[in-house]
C-alpha positions, 0 to 999 in steps of 0.5 A: 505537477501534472496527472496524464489521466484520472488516477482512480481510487476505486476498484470495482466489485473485486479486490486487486490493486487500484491506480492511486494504491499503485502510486501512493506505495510506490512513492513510499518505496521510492522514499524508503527503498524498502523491500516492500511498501504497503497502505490500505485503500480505507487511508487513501481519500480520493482519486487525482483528477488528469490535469494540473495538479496542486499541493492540495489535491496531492493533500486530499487524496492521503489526508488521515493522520496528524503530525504535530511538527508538520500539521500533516497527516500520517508520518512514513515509518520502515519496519522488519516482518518475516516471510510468514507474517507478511504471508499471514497478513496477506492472507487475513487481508484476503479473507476479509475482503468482502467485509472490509474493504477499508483494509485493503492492502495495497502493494509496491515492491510484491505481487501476489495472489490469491483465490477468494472461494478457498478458506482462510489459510488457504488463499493466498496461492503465490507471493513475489518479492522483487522478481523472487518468490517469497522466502516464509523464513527471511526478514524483509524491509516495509514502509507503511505509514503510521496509521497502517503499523498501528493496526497490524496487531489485528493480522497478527503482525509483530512488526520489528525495530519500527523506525520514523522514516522522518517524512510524512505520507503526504510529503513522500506522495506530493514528491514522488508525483513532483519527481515523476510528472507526468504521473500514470497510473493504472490497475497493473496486475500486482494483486489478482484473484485467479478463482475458478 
């Protein structure tokens, strides 16, 4: 497969979404056709550099994680969360920002924002599911990787009816990119701050 440009991993000082978060959720989406995928930016690696690309680069950039069966890393798992807990999720992610940046959330499938000078409970203004404002009272589809389910208890997340999806993060990136070469990807807005 081939990279058009350098597919970042990195941000800058402020927190939104990044170029390989963008495209690591999307592959997850893309393998699951959930209503949302999620990863932190602590479980991706490193950035794909612009030219031809090999399964080793994919590999080097979502390496975390063992599957016995595979020798890769984390496996894909699909889960249930209400409105209210992914906007709870959201918002724990949101306030710890400037501690952690390993928990950032990366989104595909939702938008949101947030305001960081506001307190917690109070800094996520909006959230997109698709083109729909989120419904706190619905039940939405995710995909994350093992890892990330793992850890969603420190949000105060009950993830529901948690399911292997039967691939690993790995495989479900190296097709995804295979599929769509030449991949491009950038910051495109999906998580802003709107501070003041």
């Amino acid at each position: 497969a081939q990279a058009e440009v350098d597919i970042e991993k990195d941000y800058g000082e402020e927190y939104k979404d990044t170029p390989m978060g963008n495209l690591v959720t999307d592959a997850y989406l893309d393998t699951t056709h959930t209503d949302v995928a999620l990863a932190v930016w602590g479980f991706i690696s490193q950035k794909l550099y612009a030219g031809s690309l090999s399964g080793s680069d994919i590999f080097q950039t979502v390496p975390y994680g063992y599957d016995q069966e595979s020798g890769y890393g984390f496996t894909l798992m699909a889960f249930d969360l209400l409105g209210m807990e992914l906007i709870g999720g959201l918002e724990y992610t949101a306030e710890h920002a400037k501690s952690s940046r390993d928990l950032y959330v990366q989104v595909s499938g939702l938008s949101f924002t947030y305001d960081s000078c506001m307190p917690l409970n109070q800094k996520i203004s909006s959230v997109m599911i698709g083109d729909q404002p989120i419904n706190p009272s619905a039940t939405y589809s995710v995909t994350t990787n093992s890892g990330l389910l793992n850890l969603l208890g420190m949000a105060g997340l009950e993830p529901g009816n948690p399911q292997p999806v039967g691939i690993t993060e790995y495989e479900a990136v190296r097709d995804y990119i295979m599929e769509n070469s030449p991949v491009s990807y950038m910051v495109e807005g999906r998580i802003k701050d709107t501070k003041t």
